[in-house]
C-alpha positions as MATLAB code, in Angstrom:
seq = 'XXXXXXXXXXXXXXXXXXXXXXXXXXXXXXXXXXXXXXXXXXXXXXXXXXXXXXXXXXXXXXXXXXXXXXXXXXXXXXXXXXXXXXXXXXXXXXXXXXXXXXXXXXXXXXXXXXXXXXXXXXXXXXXXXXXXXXXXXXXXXXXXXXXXXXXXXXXXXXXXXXXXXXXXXXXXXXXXXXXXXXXXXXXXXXXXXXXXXXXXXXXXXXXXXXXXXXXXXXXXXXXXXXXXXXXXXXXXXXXXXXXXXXXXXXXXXXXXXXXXXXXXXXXXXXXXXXXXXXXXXXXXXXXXXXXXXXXXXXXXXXXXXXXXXXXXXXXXXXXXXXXXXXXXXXXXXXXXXXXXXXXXXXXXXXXXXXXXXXXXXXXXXXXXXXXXXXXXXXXXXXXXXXXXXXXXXXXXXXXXXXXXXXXXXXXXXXXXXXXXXXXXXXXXXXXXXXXXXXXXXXXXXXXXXXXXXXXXXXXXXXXXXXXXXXXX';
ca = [
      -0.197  -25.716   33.417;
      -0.325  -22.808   35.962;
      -0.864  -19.279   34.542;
       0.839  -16.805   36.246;
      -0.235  -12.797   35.424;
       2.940  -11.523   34.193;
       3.171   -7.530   33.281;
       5.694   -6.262   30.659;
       6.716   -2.840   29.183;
       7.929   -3.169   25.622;
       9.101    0.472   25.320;
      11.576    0.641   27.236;
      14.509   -2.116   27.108;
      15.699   -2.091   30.721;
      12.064   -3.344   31.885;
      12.630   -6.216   30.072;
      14.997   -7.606   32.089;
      12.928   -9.519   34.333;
      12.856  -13.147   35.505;
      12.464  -15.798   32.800;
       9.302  -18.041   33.311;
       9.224  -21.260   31.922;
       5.417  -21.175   31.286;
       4.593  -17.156   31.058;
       1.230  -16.362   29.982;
      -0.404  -12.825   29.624;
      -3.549  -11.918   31.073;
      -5.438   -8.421   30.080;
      -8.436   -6.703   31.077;
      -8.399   -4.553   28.039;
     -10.913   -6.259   25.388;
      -9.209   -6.840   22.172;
     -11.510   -5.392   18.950;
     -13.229   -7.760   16.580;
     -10.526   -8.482   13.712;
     -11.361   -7.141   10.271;
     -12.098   -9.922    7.564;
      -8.886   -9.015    5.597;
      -6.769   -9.623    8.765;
      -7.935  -12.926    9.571;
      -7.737  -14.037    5.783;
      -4.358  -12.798    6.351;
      -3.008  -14.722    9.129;
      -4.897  -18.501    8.062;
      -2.691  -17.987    4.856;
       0.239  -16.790    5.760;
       1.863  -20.492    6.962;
       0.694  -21.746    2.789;
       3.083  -18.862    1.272;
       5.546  -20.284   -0.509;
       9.241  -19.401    0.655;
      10.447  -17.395   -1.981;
       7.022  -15.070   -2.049;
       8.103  -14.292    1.737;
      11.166  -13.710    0.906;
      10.519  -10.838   -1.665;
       7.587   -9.479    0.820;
      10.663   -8.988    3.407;
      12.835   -7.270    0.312;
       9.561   -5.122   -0.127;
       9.876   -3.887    3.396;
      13.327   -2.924    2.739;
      12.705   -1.302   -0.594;
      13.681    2.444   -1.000;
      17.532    2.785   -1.979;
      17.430   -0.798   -2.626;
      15.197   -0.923   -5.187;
      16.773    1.382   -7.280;
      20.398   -0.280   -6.665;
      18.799   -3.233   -8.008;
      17.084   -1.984  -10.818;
      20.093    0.095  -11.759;
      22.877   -3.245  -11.418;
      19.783   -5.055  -13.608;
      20.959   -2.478  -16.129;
      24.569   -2.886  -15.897;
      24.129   -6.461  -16.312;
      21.892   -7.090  -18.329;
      21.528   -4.476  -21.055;
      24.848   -2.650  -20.883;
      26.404   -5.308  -22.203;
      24.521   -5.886  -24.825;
      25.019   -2.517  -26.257;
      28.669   -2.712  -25.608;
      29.241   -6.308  -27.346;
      27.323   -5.187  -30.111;
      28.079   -1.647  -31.039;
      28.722   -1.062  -34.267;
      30.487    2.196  -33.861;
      33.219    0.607  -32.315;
      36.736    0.076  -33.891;
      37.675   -2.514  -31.420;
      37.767   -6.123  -32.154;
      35.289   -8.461  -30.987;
      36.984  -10.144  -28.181;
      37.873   -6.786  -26.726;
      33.994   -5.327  -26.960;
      32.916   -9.207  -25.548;
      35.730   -8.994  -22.570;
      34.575   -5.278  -21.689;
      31.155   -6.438  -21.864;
      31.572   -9.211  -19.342;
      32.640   -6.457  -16.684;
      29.137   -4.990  -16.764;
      27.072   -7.914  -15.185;
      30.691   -8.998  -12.873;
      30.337   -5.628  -11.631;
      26.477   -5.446  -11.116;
      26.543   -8.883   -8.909;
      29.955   -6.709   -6.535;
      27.234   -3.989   -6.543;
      24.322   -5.738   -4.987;
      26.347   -7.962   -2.541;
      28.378   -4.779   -1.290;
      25.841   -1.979   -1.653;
      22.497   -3.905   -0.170;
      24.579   -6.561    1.799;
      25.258   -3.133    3.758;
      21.927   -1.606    3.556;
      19.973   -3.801    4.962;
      21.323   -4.001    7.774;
      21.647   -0.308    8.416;
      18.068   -0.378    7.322;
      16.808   -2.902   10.024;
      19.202   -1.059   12.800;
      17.031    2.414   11.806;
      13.978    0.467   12.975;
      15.315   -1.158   15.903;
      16.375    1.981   17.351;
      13.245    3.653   16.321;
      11.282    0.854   17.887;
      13.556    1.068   20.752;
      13.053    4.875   21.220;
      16.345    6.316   19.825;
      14.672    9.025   17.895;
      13.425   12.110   18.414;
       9.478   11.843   17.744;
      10.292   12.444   14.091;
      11.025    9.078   13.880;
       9.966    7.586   17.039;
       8.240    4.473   16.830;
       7.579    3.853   20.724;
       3.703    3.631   20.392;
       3.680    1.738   17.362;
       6.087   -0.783   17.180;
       6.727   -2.954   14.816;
       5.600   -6.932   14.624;
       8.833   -8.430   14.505;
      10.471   -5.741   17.241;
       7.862   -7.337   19.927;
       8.320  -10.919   18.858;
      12.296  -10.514   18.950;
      11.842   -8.573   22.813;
       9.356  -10.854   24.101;
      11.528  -14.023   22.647;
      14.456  -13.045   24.387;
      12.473  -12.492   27.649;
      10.627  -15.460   27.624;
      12.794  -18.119   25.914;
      10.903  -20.980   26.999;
       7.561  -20.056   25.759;
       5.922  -21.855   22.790;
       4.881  -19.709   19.422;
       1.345  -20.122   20.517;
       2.210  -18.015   23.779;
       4.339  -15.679   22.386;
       1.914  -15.180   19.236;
      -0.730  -14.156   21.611;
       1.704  -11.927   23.900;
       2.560   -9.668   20.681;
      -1.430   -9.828   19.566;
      -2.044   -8.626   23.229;
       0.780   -5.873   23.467;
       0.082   -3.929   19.854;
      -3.937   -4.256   21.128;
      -2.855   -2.672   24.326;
      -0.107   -0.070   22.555;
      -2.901    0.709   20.432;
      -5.765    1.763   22.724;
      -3.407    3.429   24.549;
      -2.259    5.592   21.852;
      -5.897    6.500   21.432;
      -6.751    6.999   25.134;
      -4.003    9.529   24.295;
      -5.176   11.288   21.377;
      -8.076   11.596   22.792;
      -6.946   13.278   25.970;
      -4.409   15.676   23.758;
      -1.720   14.314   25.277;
       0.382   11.928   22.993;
       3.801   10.854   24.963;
       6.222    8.670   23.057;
       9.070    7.187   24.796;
      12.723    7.396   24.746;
      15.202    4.135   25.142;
      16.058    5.279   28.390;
      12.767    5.097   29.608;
      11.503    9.260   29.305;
       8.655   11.051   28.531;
       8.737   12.033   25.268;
       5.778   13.968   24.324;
       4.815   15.822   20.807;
       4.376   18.740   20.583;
       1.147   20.257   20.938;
       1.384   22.065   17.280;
       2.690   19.039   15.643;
      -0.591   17.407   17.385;
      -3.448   19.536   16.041;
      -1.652   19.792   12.978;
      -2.309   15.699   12.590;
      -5.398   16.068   13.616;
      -6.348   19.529   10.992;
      -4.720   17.288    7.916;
      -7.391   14.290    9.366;
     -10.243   16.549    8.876;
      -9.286   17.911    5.803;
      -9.024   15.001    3.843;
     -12.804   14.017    5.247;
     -13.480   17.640    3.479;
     -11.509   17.158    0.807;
     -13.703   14.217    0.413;
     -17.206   15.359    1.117;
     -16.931   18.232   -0.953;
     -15.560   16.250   -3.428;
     -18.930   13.350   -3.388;
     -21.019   16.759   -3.549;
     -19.403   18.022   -6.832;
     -19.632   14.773   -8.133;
     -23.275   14.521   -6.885;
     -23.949   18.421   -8.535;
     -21.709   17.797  -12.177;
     -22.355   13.861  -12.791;
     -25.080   12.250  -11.065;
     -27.854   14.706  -10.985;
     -27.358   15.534  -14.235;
     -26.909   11.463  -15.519;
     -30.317   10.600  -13.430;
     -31.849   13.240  -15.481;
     -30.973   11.533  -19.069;
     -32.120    8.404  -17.504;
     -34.835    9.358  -16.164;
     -35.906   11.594  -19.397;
     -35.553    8.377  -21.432;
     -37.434    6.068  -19.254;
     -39.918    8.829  -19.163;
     -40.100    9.001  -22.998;
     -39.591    5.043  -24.156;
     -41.449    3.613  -21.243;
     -42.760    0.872  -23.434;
     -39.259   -0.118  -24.687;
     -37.716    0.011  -21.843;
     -39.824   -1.816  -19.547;
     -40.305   -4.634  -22.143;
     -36.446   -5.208  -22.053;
     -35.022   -5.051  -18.936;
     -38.764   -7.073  -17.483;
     -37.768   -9.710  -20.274;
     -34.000   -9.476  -18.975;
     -34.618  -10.081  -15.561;
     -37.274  -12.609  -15.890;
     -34.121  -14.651  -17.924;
     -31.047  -14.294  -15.663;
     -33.770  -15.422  -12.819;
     -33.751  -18.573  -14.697;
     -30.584  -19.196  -15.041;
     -27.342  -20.068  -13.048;
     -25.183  -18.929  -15.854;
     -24.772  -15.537  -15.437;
     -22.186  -15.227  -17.955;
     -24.327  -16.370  -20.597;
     -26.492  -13.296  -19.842;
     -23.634  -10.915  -20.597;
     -23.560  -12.634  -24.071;
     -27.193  -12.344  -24.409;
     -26.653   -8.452  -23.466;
     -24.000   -8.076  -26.022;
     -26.265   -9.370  -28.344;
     -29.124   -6.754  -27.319;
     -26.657   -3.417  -27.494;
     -26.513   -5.171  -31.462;
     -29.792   -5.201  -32.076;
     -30.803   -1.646  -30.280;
     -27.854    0.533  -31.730;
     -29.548    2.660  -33.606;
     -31.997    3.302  -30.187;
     -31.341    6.570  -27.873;
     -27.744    6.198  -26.481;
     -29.012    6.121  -22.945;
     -29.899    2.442  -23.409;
     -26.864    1.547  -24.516;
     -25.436    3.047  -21.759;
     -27.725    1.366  -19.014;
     -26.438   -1.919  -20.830;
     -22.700   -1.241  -20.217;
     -24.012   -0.409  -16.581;
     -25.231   -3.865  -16.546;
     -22.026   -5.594  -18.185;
     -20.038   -3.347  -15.822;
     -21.337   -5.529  -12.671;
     -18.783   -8.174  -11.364;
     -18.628  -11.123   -9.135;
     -15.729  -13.384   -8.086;
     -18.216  -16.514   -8.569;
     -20.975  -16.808  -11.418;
     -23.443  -16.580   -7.769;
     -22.025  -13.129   -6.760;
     -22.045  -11.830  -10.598;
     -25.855  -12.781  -10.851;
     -26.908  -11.081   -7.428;
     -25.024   -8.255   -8.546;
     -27.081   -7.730  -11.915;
     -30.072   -8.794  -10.541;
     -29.968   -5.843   -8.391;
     -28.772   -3.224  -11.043;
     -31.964   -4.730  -13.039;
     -34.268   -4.583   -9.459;
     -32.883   -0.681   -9.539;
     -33.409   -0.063  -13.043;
     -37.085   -1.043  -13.345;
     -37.752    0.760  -10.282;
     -36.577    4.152  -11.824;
     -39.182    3.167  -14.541;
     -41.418    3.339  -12.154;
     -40.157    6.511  -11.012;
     -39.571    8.768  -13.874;
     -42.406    7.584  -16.339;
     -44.887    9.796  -13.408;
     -43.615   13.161  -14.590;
     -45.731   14.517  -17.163;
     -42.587   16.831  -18.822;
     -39.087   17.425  -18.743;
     -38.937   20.260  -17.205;
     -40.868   18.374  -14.467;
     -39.013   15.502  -14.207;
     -35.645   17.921  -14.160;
     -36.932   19.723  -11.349;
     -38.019   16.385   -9.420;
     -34.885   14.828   -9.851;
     -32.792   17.854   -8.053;
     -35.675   17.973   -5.426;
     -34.837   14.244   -4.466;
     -30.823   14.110   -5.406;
     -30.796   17.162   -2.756;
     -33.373   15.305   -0.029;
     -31.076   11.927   -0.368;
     -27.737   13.117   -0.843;
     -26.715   16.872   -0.759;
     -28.740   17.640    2.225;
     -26.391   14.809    3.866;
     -23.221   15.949    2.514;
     -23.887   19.453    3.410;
     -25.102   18.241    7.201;
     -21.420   16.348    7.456;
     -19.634   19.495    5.980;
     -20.874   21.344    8.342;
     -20.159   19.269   10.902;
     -16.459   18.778   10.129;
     -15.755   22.290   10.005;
     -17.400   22.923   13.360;
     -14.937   19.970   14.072;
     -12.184   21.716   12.590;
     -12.702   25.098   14.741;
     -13.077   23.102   17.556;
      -9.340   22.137   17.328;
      -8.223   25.354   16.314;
      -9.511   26.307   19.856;
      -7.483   23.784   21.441;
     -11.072   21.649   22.361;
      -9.852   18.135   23.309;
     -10.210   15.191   20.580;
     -12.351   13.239   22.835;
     -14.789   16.095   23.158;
     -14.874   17.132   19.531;
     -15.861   13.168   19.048;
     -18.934   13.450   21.674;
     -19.891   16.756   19.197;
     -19.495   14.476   16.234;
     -21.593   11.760   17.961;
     -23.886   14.370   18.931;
     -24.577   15.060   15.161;
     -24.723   11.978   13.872;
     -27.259   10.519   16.666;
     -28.726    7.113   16.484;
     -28.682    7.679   12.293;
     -26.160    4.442   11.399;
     -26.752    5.469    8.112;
     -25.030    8.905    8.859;
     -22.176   10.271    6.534;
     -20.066   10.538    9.537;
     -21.202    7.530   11.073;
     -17.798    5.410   10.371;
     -15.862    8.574   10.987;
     -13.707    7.845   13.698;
     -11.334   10.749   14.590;
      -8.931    9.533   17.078;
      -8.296    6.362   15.175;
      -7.929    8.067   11.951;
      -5.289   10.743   14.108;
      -3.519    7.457   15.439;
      -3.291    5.990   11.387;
      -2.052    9.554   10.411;
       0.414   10.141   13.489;
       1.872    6.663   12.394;
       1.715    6.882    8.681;
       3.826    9.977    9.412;
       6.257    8.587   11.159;
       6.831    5.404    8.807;
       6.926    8.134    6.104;
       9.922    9.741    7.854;
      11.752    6.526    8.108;
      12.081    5.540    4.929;
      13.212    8.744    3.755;
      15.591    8.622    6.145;
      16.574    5.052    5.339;
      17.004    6.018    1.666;
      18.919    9.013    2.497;
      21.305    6.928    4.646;
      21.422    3.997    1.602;
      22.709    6.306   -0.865;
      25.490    7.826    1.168;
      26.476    4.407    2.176;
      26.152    3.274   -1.401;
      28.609    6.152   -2.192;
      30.585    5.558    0.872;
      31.476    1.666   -0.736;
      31.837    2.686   -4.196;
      35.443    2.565   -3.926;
      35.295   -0.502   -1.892;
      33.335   -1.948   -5.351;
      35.630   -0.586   -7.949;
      38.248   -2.287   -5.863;
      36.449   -5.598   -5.275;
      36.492   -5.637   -9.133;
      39.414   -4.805  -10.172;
      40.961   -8.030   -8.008;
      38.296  -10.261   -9.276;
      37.027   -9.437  -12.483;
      40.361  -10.780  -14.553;
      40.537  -13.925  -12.148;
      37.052  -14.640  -13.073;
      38.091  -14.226  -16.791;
      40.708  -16.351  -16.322;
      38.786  -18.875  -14.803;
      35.593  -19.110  -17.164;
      36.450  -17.497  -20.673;
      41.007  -18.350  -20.318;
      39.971  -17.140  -24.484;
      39.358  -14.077  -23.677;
      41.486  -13.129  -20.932;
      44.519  -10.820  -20.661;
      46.261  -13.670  -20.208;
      46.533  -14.867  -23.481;
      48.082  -10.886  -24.486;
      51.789  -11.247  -23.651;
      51.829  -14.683  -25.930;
      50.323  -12.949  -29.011;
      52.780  -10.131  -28.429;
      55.245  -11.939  -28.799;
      54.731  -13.903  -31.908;
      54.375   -9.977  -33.303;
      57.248   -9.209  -32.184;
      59.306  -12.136  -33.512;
      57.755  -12.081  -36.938;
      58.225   -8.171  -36.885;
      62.374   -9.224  -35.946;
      62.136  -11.828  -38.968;
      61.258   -9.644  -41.850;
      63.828   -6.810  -40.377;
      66.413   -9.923  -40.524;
      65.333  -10.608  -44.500;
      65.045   -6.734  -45.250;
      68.638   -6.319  -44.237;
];
């Protein structure tokens, strides 16, 4: 088959009226990124999912004002009526509390097929014409469009090409959508589109405000490891370290003896037993080795392979702190050596990234481009892989926070529009039940139903006429 280089522009509508090609195909010279594990997992699944597990992950999408229609007619049909039927404050008869108690799950089944029936669909127009460009960048969804939106464009554009093609052409367009959203970020200059085709660029507030709230949470987070690091771990490596230090016989004998038997075995399970059976025999020992047992038990692994690696090297670490500790002659020493190396291995890092983010930070205060404050990050963090920063990767985590944003602002505004239009076709429900709920009656419980009212009536009324006739 021929390959012709075909060029497309998803964001705006009108461009996609070109000529239909029987076999398209869609070259690139952008290179697409190595997938993450997760994703490919994800997609050599996602053909074995049963039919009604996709089906609830597309109700998930929609959830919002949904949900809570659902979970509310779930109430009114399910446990309303049971509180109505059975109510023993009533004075009504039993057939009248069982006929009003039928009307609760009639009228939850109207509420679901009226009230979602119509807000789905005015949920899944909101994100067409956000895809499409509709919005004002509130909502705008131009550089980040949705999955489906592509497939349905590129479908209609290229009817004749197999799901093979078109699964590529989508794969290729949200790669390129989403290097060019960073090119962007990184430049300062982030222009979503309109469905006309315009320029629609954020503001440049909105823009370092993204970009501020990205480097705080990295704060927020590095100041939060070093508190942790200062209130839990220095002082937890210095009970450890003061018991290994004082019961260097004990605890070298055990945990030598513990990893000489799960190196023997395959069952690593069985060595959680055995450990069990060691925090019996040493509970009336210092706490601390207690503790270091949990530690142990604590280790997981989804295969009996994985959990024995993973104790083997908390056991590996623990008998090298042995080594470690048992060399200070005091506590006081051992205190003092324990800060010295917490704050040579980890504060000294934490303090070099703080640093470094807030120079960050004033850097976009000052209006510095993203892509420069990135070659000062890289700067800092050198050739060191092992760098606190060294995954820190601004303009992606702008683009992730730019879009989260967005998405965020959609589904408020879908469940703002689901309750008025649940309110809107309340009266369209109430009528919908009056009309069907006695026909249904009639229909399934003819016992119950008014029906049988105007019959019983009158048999009271002639019996009432009989005694008057006797009485007079």
């Amino acid at each position: 088959m021929n390959i012709e280089k075909v060029q497309y522009r998803i964001n705006n509508p009108a461009n996609l009226q070109q000529k239909r090609q029987k076999h398209p195909a869609f070259t690139s010279s952008i290179t697409l990124q190595p997938k993450n594990t997760d994703i490919v997992m994800a997609e050599a699944i996602k053909d074995y999912i049963p039919s009604a597990v996709k089906s609830m992950k597309k109700l998930s999408d929609n959830m919002g004002e949904i949900q809570n229609i659902i979970i509310n007619a779930l109430g009114t049909g399910l446990v309303a009526p049971i509180f109505i039927k059975w109510n023993p404050l009533s004075k009504t008869d039993e057939d009248t509390r069982t006929y009003s108690a039928w009307r609760q799950p009639v009228s939850a089944v109207l509420t679901v097929l009226t009230q979602v029936g119509i807000t789905i669909p005015f949920n899944r127009m909101i994100s067409r014409r956000a895809n499409s460009g509709v919005y004002d960048t509130e909502y705008n969804m131009t550089l980040f469009q949705d999955k489906d939106y592509i497939s349905k464009i590129l479908k209609r554009q290229y009817p004749y090409a197999t799901k093979t093609t078109l699964d590529n052409m989508v794969k290729e367009h949200m790669a390129n959508q989403k290097n060019s959203l960073l090119r962007m970020i990184k430049e300062d200059k982030v222009v979503m589109s309109t469905d006309t085709g315009k320029a629609l660029p954020l503001k440049d507030k909105e823009f370092r405000k993204i970009a501020l709230s990205v480097i705080d949470k990295q704060l927020k987070y590095q100041n939060g490891e070093l508190a942790k690091c200062n209130d839990i771990t220095i002082p937890k490596k210095i009970v450890r370290g003061e018991y290994f230090r004082t019961n260097e016989a004990e605890a070298r004998k055990i945990f030598t003896e513990l990893d000489a038997k799960l190196d023997k075995t395959d069952n690593a399970k069985s060595i959680k037993g055995y450990i069990k059976e060691l925090k019996t025999k040493y509970k009336n020992s210092d706490k601390e080795l207690i503790a270091i047992f949990d530690d142990i038990l604590a280790r997981r692994g989804n295969k009996d392979s994985e959990l024995k690696i993973a104790m083997q090297d908390k056991l590996k670490g623990i008998l090298r702190d042995i080594d470690l500790y048992t060399g200070f002659k005091s506590a006081e020493e051992l205190k003092q050596g324990v800060i010295d190396m917490e704050t040579r291995v980890r504060i000294n890092p934490i303090n070099e990234a703080i640093e470094g983010l807030t120079q960050a930070r004033q850097k976009i205060e000052n209006k510095t481009t993203i892509g420069e404050v990135e070659q000062y990050l890289k700067q800092i963090i050198g050739k060191n892989d092992k760098h606190r920063l060294a995954k820190f990767e601004l303009s992606g985590k702008i683009a992730e926070a730019l879009e989260k944003m967005v998405k965020n602002n959609l589904k408020a505004h879908k469940q703002i529009t689901g309750l008025i239009v649940s309110f809107l076709m309340l009266p369209v429900t109430c009528t919908l039940l009056n009309w069907s709920y006695p026909r249904f009656m009639d229909a399934v419980f003819p016992n119950l139903s008014n029906k049988k009212h105007p019959n019983e009536i009158k048999d009271l009324v002639d019996k009432a006429n009989q005694k008057a006739e006797v009485k007079s």
